[in-house]
C-alpha positions as CSV (number, residue, x, y, z in Angstrom):
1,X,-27.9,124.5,10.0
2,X,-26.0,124.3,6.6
3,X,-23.1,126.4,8.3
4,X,-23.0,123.4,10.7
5,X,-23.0,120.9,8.4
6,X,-20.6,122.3,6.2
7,X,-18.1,122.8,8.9
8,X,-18.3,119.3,10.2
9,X,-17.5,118.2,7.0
10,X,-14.4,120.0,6.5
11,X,-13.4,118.9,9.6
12,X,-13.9,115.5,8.7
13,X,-11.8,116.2,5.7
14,X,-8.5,117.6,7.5
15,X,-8.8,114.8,10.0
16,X,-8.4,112.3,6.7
17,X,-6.0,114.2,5.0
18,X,-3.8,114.5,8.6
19,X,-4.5,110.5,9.2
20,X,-1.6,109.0,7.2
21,X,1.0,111.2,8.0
22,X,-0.1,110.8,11.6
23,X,0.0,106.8,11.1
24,X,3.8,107.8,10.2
25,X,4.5,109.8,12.7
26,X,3.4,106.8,14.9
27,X,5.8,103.9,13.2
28,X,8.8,106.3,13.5
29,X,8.2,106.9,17.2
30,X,11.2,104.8,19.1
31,X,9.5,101.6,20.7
32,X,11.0,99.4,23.1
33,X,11.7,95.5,21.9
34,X,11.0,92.7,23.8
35,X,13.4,90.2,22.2
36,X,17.0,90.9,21.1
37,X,20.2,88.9,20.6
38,X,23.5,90.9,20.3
39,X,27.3,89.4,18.8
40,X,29.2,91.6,20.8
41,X,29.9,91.7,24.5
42,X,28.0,95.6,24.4
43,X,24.9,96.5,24.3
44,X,24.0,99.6,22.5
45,X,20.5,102.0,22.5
46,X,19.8,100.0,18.8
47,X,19.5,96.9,20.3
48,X,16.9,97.8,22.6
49,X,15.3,100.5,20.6
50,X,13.2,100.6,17.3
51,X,13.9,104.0,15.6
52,X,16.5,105.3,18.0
53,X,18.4,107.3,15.4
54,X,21.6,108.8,15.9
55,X,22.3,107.5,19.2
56,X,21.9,104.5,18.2
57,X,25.7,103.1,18.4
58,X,25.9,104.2,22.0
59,X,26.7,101.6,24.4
60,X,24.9,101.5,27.3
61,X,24.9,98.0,29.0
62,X,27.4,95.0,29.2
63,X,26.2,92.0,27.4
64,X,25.5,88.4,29.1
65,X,28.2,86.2,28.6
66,X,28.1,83.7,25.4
67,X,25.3,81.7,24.9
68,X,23.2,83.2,27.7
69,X,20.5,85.4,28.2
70,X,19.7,88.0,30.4
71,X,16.9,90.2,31.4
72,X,16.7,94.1,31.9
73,X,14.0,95.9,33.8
74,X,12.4,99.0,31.2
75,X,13.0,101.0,34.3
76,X,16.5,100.4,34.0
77,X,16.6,101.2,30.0
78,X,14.5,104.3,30.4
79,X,16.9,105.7,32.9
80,X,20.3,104.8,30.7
81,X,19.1,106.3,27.5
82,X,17.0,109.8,29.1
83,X,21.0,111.2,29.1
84,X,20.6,110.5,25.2
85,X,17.6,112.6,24.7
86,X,15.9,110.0,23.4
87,X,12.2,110.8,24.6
88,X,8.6,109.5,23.7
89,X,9.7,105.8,23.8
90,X,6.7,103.6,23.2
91,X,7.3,101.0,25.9
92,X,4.8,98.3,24.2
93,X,3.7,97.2,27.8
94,X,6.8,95.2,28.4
95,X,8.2,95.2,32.1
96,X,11.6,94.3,30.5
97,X,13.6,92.9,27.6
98,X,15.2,89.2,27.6
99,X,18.9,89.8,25.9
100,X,20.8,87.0,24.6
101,X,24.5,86.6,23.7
102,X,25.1,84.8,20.5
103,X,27.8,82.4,20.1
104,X,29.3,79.1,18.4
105,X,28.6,76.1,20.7
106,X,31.0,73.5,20.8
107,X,29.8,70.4,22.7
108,X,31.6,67.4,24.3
109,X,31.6,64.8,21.1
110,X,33.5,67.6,18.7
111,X,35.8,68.3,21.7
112,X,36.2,64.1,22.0
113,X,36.7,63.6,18.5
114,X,39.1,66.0,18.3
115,X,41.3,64.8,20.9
116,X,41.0,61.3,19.8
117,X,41.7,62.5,16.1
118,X,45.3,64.2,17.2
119,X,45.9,60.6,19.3
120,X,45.0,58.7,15.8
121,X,47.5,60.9,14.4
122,X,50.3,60.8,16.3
123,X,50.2,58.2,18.5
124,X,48.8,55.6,16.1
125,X,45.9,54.3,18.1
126,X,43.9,53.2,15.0
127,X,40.8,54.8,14.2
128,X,39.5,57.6,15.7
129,X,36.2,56.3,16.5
130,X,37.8,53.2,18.3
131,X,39.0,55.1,20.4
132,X,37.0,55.7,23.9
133,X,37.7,59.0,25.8
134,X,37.0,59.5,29.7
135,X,37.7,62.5,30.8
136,X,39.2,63.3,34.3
137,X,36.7,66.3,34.8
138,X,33.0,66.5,33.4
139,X,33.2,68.5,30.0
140,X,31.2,71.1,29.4
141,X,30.3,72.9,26.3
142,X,32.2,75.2,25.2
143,X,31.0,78.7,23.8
144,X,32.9,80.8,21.9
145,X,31.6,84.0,19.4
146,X,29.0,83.0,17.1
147,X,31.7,85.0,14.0
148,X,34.7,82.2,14.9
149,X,35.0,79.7,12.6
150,X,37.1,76.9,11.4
151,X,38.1,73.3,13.0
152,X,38.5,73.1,16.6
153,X,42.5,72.3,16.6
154,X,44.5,70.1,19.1
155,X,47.8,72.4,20.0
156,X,49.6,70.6,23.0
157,X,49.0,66.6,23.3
158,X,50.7,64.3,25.4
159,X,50.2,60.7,26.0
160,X,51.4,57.6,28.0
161,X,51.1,54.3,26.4
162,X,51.7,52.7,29.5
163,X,48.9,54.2,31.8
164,X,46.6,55.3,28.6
165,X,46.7,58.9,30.0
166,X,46.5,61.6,27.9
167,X,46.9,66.1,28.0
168,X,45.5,68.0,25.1
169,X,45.0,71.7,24.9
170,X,42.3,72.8,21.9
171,X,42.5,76.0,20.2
172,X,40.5,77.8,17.8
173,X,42.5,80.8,16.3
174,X,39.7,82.8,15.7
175,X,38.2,82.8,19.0
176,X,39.8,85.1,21.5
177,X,36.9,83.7,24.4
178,X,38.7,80.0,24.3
179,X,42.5,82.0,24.3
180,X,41.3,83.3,27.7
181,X,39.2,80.4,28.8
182,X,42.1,78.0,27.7
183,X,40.7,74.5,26.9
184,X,43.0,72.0,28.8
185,X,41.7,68.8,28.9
186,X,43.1,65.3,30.9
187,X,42.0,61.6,31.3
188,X,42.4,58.1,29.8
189,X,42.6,56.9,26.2
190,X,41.3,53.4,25.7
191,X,41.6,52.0,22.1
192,X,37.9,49.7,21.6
193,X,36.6,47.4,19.6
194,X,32.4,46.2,18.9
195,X,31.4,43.9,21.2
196,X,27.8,41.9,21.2
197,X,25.1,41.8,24.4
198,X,21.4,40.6,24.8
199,X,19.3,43.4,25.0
200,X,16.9,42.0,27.5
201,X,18.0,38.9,30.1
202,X,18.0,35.7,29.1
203,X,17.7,32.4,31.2
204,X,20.3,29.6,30.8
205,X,19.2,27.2,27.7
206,X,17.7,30.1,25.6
207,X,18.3,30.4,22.0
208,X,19.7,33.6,20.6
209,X,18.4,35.1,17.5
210,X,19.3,38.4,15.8
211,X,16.6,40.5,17.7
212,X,18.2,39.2,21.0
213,X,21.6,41.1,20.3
214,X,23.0,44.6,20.0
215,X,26.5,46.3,20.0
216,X,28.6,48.1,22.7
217,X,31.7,48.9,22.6
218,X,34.7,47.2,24.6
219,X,38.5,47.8,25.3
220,X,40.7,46.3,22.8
221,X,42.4,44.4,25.8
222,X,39.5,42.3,25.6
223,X,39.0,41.2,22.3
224,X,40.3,37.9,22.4
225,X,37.4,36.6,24.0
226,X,34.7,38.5,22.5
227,X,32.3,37.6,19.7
228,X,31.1,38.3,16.5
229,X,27.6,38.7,16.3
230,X,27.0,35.7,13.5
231,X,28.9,33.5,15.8
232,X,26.7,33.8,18.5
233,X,23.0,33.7,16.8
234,X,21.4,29.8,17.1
235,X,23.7,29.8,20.0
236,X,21.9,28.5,23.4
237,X,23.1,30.5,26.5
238,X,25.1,28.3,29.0
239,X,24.1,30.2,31.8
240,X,22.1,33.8,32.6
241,X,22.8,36.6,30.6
242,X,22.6,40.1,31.5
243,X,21.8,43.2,29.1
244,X,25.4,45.2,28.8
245,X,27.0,42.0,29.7
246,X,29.7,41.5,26.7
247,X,29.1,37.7,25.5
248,X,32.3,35.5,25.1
249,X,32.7,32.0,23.4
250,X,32.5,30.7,27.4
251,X,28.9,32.1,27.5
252,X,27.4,30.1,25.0
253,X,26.8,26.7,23.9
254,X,25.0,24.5,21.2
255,X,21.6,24.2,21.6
256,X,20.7,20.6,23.8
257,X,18.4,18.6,21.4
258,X,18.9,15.7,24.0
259,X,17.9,16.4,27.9
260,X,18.7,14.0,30.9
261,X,15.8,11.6,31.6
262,X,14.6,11.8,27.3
263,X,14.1,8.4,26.0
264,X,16.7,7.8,23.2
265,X,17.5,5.2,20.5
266,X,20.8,3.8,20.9
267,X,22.4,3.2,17.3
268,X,25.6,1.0,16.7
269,X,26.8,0.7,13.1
270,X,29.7,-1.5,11.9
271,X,30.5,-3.1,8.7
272,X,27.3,-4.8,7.7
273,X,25.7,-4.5,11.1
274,X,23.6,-1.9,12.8
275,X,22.0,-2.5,16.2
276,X,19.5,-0.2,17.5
277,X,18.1,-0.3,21.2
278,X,15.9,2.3,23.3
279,X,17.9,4.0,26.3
280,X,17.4,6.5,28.6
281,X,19.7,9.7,28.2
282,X,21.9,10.2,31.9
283,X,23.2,13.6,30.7
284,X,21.9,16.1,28.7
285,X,23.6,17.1,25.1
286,X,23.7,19.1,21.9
287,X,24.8,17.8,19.0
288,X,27.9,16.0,18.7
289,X,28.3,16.1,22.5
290,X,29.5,12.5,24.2
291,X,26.7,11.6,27.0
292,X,25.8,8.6,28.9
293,X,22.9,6.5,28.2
294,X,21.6,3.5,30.7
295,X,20.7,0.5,28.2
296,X,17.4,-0.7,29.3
297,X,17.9,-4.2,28.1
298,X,21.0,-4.3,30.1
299,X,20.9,-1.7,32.7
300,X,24.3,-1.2,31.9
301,X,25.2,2.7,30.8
302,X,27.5,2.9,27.6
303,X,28.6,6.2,26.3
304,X,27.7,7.9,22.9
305,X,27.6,11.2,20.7
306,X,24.3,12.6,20.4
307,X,23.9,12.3,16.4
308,X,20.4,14.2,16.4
309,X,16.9,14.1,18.8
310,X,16.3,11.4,20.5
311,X,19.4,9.0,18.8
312,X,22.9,8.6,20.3
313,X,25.3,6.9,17.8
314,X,27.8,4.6,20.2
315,X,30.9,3.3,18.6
316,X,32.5,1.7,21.5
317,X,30.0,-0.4,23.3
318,X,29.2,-3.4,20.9
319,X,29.1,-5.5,23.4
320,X,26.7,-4.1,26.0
321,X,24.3,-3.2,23.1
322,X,24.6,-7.0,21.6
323,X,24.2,-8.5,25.0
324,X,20.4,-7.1,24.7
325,X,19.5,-7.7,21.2
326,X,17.7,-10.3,20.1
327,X,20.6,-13.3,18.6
328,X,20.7,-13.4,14.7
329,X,19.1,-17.2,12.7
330,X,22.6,-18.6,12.3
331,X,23.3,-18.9,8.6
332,X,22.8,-21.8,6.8
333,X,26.1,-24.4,6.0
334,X,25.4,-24.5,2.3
335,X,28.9,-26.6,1.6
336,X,27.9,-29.0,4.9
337,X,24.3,-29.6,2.7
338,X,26.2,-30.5,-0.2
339,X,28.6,-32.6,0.8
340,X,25.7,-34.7,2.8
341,X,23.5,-34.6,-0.9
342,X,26.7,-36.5,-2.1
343,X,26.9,-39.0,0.0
């Protein structure tokens, strides 16, 4: 029985002592990784493998292309390395390993402004951002390796002023993927300027304030008749406007504080007199606008410039107005009284 004891126990203690070099043993073993990017256009046994030791640097597969990713099957590794004598591979469950290319991407507004950059230069088209590129072809990003760096440069550039057409080739020196993809590039060049539009419609007669209004950009062409955004805010819309619509000087008008039908006082001022009469307003008007307004004394319509609500200052039309007012006392002959107080 003590025998028996004893000898479990010293069994117990070799198993302890083997545990952590066996816990070792276990981290070194080569283990398949479920995740890996690569720089290169190779994939080696490292990339794939934890631990793989001297092989290593061997390539075995071709990468994806830049900026991609690909998947390969463990079957597939398993059978590429076993030439390698790499054996024992903990395959961690995985049924295969997603393989990505690294690169440098280079999207569609740093390939934009670089083109429009070069035409700024030598072309003098003003400033680079007021200068709107459409492209003859959709442009894609480019992708080029993730270790090229510097400006994306503009070597070959043509351009018609005529026709706004444009050629540019970019280049990057350090990339030898964009020397063999060769990024040529067509399409129009249109200088632009800021333009203003409403932001949600708006119905003929509406005020616009601030909120209403937002920026797009326009060809230069068409700057003559566009607005600056303080010009058009109290402004009243003289007919429907439509969100992207640009707004010119033609779309808008002072507000009407004076709409056909209202009841108006009609005012005529001249040296020492001022008539006033009610009217109705024929036409309606903003401020300073010229309408017609039918007399109701006289039934007679006089024309006048709408001088705030409700009151239309007429300058021309004593007459009419006079015709309906009520005739002044007639002054008193003081000199007539006198001379009869002599008598």
């Amino acid at each position: 029985m003590i025998r028996t004891v004893l000898g479990a126990a010293f069994a117990s203690a070799i198993l302890l002592l083997a545990l952590p070099g066996a816990a070792a043993a276990q981290s070194d073993r080569p283990a398949l990784r479920g995740n890996v990017t690569v720089d290169s256009g190779i994939v080696r046994i490292g990339d794939l493998i934890a631990n793989a030791g001297p092989v290593a640097d061997v390539p075995i597969f071709r990468a994806p292309d830049l900026g991609t990713t690909g998947s390969v099957s463990t079957e597939r590794i398993i059978e590429a390395i076993r030439p390698h004598q790499l054996i024992d591979i903990d395959t961690r469950g995985l049924a295969a390993v997603a393989v990505t290319r690294a690169s440098r991407a280079i999207g569609v507004e740093e390939i934009s402004a670089s083109i429009a950059q070069a035409l700024s230069r030598q072309y003098g088209l003003g400033a680079a951002h007021d200068i709107s590129l459409n492209f003859d072809l959709p442009v894609r990003t480019l992708q080029v390796e993730a270790s090229a760096s510097g400006a994306l440069q503009v070597g070959a550039l043509a351009y018609d002023p005529r026709s706004g057409r444009f050629g540019a080739t970019l280049e990057l020196p350090s990339s030898l993927a964009l020397q063999r993809e060769g990024g040529r590039f067509t399409g129009r060049a249109i200088q632009t300027v800021d333009a203003i539009t409403v932001d949600r419609p708006v119905e003929r007669g509406e005020l616009l304030a601030a909120s209403d209004l937002t920026i797009v950009r326009r060809p230069k062409t068409e700057a003559g008749r566009l607005l600056a955004m303080r010009a058009a805010i109290g402004m009243a819309a003289r007919h429907s406007l439509n969100p992207g619509q640009p707004i010119s000087a033609a779309d808008l008008m002072k507000p009407e504080i004076v709409q056909r039908g209202d009841t108006v006082t009609l005012v005529y001022q001249a040296p020492g007199l001022v008539l006033t009469l009610r009217g109705k307003a024929q036409d309606p008007g903003a401020l300073g606008d010229t309408i017609g307004v039918l007399n109701d004394q006289t039934k007679r319509v006089v024309q006048g410039v709408v001088s705030g609500p409700g009151r239309v200052m007429v300058a021309d039309a004593a007459t009419h107005l006079a015709d309906g007012a009520p005739a002044p006392a007639p002054a008193q002959d003081y000199a007539s009284a006198a001379l009869q107080r002599q008598e």
